[in-house]
C-alpha positions in Angstrom: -66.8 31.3 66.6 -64.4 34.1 65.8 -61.6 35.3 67.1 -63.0 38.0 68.7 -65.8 35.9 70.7 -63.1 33.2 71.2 -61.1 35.2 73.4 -63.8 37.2 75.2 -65.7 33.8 75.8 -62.8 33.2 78.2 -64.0 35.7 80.2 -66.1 33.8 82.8 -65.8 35.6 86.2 -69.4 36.8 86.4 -70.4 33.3 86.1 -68.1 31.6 88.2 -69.6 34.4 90.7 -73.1 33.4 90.0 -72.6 29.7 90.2 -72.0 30.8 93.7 -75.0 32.1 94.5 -73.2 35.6 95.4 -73.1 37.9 92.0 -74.1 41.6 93.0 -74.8 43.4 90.1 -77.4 44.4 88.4 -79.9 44.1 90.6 -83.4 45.3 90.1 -85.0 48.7 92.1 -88.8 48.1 91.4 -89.6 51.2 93.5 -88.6 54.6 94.1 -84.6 55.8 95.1 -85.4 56.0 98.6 -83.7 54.7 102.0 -86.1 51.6 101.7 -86.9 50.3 98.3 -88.5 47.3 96.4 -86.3 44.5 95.0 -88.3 41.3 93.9 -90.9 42.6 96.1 -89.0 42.5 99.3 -88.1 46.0 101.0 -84.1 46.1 101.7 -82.8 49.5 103.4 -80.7 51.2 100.6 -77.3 52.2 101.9 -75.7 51.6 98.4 -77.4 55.4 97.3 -75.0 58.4 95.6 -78.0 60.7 96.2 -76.8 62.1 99.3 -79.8 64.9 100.0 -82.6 62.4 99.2 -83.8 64.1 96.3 -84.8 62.1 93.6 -88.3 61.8 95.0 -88.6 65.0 95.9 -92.2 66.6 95.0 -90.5 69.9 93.4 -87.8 68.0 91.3 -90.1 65.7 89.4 -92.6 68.3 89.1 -89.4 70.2 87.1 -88.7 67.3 84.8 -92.3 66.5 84.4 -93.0 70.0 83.4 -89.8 70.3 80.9 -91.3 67.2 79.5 -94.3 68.9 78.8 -92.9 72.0 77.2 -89.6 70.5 75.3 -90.6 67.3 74.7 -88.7 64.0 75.8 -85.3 64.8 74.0 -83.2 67.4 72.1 -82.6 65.1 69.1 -78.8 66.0 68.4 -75.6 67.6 70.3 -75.7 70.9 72.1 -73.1 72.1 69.2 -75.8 71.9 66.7 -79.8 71.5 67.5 -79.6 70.1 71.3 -79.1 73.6 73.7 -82.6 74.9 75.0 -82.6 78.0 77.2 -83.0 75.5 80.2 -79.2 73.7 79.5 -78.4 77.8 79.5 -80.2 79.1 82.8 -78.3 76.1 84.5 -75.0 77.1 83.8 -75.5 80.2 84.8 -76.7 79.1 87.7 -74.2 76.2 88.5 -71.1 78.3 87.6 -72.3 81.4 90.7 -72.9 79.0 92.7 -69.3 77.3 92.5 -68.2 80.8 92.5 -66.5 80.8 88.4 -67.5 82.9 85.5 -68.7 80.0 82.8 -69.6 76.4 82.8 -71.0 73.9 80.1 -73.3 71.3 80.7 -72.5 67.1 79.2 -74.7 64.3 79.3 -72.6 62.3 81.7 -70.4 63.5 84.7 -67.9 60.6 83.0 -68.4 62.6 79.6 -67.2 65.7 81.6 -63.4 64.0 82.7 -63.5 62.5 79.6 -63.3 65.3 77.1 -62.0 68.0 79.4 -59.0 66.1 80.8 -58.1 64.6 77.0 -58.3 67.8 75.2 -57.4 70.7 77.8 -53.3 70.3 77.4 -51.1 69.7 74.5 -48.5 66.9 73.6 -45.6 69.0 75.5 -47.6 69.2 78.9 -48.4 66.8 81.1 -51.4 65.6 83.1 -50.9 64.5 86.8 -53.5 62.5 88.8 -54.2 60.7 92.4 -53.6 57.3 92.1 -56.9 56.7 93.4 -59.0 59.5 91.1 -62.1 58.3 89.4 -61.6 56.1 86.0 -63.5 58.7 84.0 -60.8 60.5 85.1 -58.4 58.1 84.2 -59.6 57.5 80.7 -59.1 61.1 79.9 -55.5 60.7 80.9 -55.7 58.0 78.8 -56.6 60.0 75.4 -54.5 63.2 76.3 -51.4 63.4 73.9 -50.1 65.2 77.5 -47.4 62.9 79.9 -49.5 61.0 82.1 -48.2 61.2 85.5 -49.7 59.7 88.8 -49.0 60.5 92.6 -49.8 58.0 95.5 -53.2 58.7 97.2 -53.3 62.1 99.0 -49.1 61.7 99.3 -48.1 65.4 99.0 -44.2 64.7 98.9 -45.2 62.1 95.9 -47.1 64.9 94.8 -43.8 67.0 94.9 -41.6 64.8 93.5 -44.1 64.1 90.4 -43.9 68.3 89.9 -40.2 68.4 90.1 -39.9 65.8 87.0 -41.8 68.2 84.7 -40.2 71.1 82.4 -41.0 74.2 84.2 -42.2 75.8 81.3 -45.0 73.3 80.2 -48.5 73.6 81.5 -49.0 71.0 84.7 -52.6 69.8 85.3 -53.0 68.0 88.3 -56.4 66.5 88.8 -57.7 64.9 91.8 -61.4 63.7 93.1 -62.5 66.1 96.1 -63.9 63.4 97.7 -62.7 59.8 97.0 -65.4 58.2 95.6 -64.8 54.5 97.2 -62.8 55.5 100.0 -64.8 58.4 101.3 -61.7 60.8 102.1 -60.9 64.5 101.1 -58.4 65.8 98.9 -55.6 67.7 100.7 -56.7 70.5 98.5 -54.7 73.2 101.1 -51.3 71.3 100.1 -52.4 71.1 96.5 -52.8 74.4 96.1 -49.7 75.6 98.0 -47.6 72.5 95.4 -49.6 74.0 92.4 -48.5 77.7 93.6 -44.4 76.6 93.6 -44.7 75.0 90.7 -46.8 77.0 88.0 -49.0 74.3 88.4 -53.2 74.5 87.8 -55.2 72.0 89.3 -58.9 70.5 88.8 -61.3 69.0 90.8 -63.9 66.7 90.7 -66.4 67.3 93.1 -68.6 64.4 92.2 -69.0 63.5 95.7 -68.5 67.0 97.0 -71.6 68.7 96.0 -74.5 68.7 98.4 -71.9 67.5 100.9 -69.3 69.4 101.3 -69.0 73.4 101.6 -71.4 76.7 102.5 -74.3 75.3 101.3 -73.0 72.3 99.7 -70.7 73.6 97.4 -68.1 71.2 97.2 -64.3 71.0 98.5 -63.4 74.0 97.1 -65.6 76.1 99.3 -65.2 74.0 102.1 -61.5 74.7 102.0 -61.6 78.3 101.2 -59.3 77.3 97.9 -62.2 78.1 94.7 -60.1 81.1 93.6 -56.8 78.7 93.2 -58.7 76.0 91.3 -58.9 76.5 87.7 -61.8 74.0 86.9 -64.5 72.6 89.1 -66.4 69.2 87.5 -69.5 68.2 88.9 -72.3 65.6 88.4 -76.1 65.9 88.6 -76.8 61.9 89.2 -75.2 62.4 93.2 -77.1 65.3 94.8 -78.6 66.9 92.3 -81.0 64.1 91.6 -80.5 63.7 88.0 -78.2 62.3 85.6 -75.3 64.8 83.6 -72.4 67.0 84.5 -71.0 70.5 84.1 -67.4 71.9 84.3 -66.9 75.7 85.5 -64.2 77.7 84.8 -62.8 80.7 83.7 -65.0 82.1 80.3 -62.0 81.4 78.6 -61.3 78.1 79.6 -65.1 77.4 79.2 -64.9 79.3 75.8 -62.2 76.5 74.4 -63.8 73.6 75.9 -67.3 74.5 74.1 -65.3 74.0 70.9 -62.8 71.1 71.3 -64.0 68.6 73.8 -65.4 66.2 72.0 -67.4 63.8 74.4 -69.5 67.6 74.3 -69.5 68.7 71.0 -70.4 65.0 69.8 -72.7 63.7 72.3 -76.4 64.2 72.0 -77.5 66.9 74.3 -79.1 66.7 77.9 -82.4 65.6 78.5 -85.0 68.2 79.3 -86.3 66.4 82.2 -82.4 66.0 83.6 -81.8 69.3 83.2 -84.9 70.5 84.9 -84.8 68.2 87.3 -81.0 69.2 88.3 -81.9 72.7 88.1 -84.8 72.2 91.1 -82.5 70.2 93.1 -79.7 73.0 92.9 -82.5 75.6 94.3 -83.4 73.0 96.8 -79.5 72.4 97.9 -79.2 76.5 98.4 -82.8 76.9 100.0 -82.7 74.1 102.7 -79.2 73.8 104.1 -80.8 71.5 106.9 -80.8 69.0 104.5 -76.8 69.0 104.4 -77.0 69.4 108.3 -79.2 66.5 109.1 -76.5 64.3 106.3 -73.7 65.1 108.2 -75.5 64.5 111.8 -76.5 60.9 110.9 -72.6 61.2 109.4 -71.1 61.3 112.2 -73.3 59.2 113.9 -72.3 56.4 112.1 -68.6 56.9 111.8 -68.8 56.7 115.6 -70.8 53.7 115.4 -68.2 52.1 112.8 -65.5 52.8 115.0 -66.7 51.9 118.1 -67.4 48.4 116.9 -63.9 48.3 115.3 -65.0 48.2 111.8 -61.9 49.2 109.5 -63.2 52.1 107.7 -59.8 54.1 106.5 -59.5 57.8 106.3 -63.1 58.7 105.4 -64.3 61.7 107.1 -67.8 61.7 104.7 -70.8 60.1 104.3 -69.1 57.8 102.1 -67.9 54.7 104.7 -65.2 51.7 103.3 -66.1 48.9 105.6 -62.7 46.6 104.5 -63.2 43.0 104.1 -59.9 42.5 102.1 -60.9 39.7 100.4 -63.1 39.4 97.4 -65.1 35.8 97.9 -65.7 37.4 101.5 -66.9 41.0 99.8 -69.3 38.7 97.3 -70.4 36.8 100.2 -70.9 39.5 103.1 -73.1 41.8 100.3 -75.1 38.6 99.5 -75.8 37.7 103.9 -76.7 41.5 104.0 -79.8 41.9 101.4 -81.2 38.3 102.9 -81.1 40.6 106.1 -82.7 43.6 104.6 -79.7 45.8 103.9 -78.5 47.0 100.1 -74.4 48.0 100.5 -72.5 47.9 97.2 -69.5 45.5 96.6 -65.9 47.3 95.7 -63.7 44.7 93.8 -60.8 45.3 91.3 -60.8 47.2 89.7 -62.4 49.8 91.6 -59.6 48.9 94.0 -56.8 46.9 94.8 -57.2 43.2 95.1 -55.7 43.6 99.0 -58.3 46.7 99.6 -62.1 44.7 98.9 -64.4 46.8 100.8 -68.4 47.1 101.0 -69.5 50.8 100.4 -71.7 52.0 102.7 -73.1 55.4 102.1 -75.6 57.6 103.3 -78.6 60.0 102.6 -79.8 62.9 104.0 -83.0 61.1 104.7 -81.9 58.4 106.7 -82.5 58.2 110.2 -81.0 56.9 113.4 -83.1 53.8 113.3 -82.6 53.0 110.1 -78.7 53.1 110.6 -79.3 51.1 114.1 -80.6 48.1 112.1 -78.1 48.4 109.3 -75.1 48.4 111.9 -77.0 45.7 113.5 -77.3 43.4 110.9 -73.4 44.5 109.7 -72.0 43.1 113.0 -73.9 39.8 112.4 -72.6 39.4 109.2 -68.8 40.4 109.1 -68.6 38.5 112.1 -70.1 35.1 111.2 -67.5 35.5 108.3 -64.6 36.5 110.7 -64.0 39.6 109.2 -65.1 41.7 112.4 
């Protein structure tokens, strides 16, 4: 054995979890992304979903990819920079930067391609980068590669915030980047205070609004909108595998900002280009997202029918305010164990262990779809109850 397997065969977590009886990863979908679905041919109630409108099955979206499919084949065989941009990847921009309300956006494989190059390459060795404590790891590894200062604030703290600004050089460029919505925790970015912080300080700010699109916002256009602030915020990041039913990203931006990024980011320039079908598929959810806002009302109605429930019950469930819900267990054999009592009971949640969060902050991630229904939740809550309290946790 070499030195490299040597020291990753230490590495035994995952089957120390398994031995258990409680490892929740990985776990086969032998059916459609639905609120039910098929998992070694037992139906479970999915609340573990990112696609918040219920779209993936949706008759008009696979029509879209299976039609691209037809007419451009399965792939694009190289990067968008070279042989991989189709007239599709350049009707969707178009179409996703009006509807964020900016002039330009590009379209990457990935939404974590889209952190990645933008927030590495956008600032220079004398600037500096400043992020939420709690902002999404693509995020962070694009911190990571910037030559920029890497600076962090305490989660939604706008005095941190402050006190981060008042460090830099005036004259450098500041990014601050922060997560509209907090992907585990469910809560939204103080984006008024931002901007106001940004404003005194020469500051320019980016968003992701992963979990803010289809949620969020006239029509579901993201935190920005929903806080009046798109004109202030210099980029906009979104992702196509939450509501838009597919898998990729986009930034929008100014042309110019879209201009540089076209030529320097290289998780763009050298990843192979969106699929056809993804593309297609993202552009029929967008129409859908603008065409039925009921969708987004019925999400936030069985929203805030659940929040109510949660709370009621006294569940712990932070600051969310979205259909993202942290049940806290606060500790991880508990978080393994509770996930594991829930699918034998019919329910799919998702486990949130380091280092997705603090060892002290374990929390099952409940989320929910537009196409859930009060019945559905009901029995989820149900079995919940059962379960946190036979572990003492409720």
């Amino acid at each position: 054995m070499g030195l490299l397997q040597e020291k990753l065969a230490k590495y035994d977590l995952p089957q120390r979890v398994k031995e258990k009886g409680v490892y929740p990863y990985f776990r086969c979908i032998e059916s459609e992304q639905n609120t039910e679905v098929t998992m070694s041919g037992k139906k479970v109630l999915m609340f573990g979903s990112n696609s918040y409108l219920g779209l993936t099955n949706h008759p008009k979206v696979i029509e879209a990819s299976v039609e691209a499919t037809r007419k451009y084949g399965t792939g694009c065989a190289g990067s968008r920079f070279l042989n991989g941009t189709l007239d599709l990847h350049i009707q969707l921009e178009k179409e996703l930067a009006e509807f964020v309300g900016k002039e330009d956006a590009i379209i990457y494989s990935t939404g974590f391609q889209v952190n990645l190059g933008v927030v590495s390459c956008v600032t220079g060795r004398e600037d500096y980068v400043i992020c939420d404590e709690l902002d999404h790891a693509s995020i962070v590894e694009g911190r990571r590669l910037s030559f920029s200062t890497a600076m962090k604030f305490k989660h939604n703290d706008m005095a941190d915030l402050e006190k981060e600004l008042q460090k830099c050089r005036p004259e450098a460029i500041k990014l601050i980047v922060v997560d509209g919505v907090f992907s585990m925790e469910g809560d939204v970015a103080n984006l008024p205070e931002i901007v106001r912080l940004a404003k005194k300080y020469n500051a320019n700010i980016m968003v992701d609004e992963a979990h803010g699109l289809g949620v969020l916002g006239d029509h579901g256009r993201g935190a920005c909108d929903h806080f009046g602030v798109t004109k202030d915020v210099d980029l906009i990041m979104g992702t196509f595998s939450k509501s838009l039913a597919a898998i990729g990203g986009f930034i929008a931006a100014d042309e110019s900002v879209i201009n540089y990024l076209r030529h320097n980011s290289r998780s763009y320039i050298f990843s192979a280009s969106n699929t056809p079908a993804a593309t297609a598929a993202a552009r029929a959810a967008l129409e859908i997202m603008k065409s039925e806002p009921e969708r987004i009302q019925h999400l936030w109605d069985m929203t805030n029918y659940s929040l109510n429930c949660f709370r009621s019950l006294g569940f712990e469930i932070g600051h969310t305010s979205t259909p993202i819900i942290p049940l806290y267990v606060r500790d991880m054999d508990k978080t393994f164990m509770v996930t594991k009592m829930l699918f034998d009971e019919g329910i799919f949640v998702n486990p949130v262990v380091p280092p997705a969060c603090s060892p002290n902050d374990t929390l099952i991630r409940f989320s929910l779809m537009a196409t859930h229904t009060k019945e559905q939740i009901d029995f989820a809550v149900e079995k919940l109850v059962k379960c946190f309290k036979a572990l003492d946790i409720l």
